[in-house]
C-alpha positions in Angstrom: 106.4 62.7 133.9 109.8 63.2 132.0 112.2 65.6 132.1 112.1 69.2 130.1 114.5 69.6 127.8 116.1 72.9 128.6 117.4 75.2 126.4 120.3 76.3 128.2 121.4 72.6 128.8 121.1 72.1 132.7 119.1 69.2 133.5 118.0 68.3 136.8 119.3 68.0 139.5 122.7 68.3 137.1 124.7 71.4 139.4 125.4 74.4 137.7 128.8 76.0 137.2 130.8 77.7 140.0 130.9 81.7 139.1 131.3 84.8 140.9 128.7 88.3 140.4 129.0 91.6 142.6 126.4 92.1 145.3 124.1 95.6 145.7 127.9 97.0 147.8 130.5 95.9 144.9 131.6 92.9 146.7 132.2 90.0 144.5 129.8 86.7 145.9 130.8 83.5 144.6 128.5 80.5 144.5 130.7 78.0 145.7 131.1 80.1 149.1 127.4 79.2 149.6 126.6 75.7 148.7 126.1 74.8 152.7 123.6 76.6 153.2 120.2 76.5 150.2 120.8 78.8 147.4 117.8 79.9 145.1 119.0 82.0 142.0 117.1 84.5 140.1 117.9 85.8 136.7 115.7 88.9 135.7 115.8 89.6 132.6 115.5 93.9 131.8 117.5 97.0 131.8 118.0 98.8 135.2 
């Protein structure tokens, strides 16, 4: 078994960059603020 060459360049278990998004109440959420506990991210792709 090797390892899948990703497009985006992020190879496991390389960690990803540290960025902040707003949650569903405008309030930014940074990554980095949640590294102690497990953190699963999901990118939907689409137009809301």
């Amino acid at each position: 078994m090797g390892i899948i060459n990703d497009p985006c360049g992020i190879v496991p278990p390389m960690a990803i960059p540290d960025f902040t998004l707003e949650d569903q109440a405008c309030q930014p959420w940074r990554l980095g603020s949640h590294l102690d506990a497990g953190v699963l991210l999901v990118f939907l792709r689409g137009d809301w």
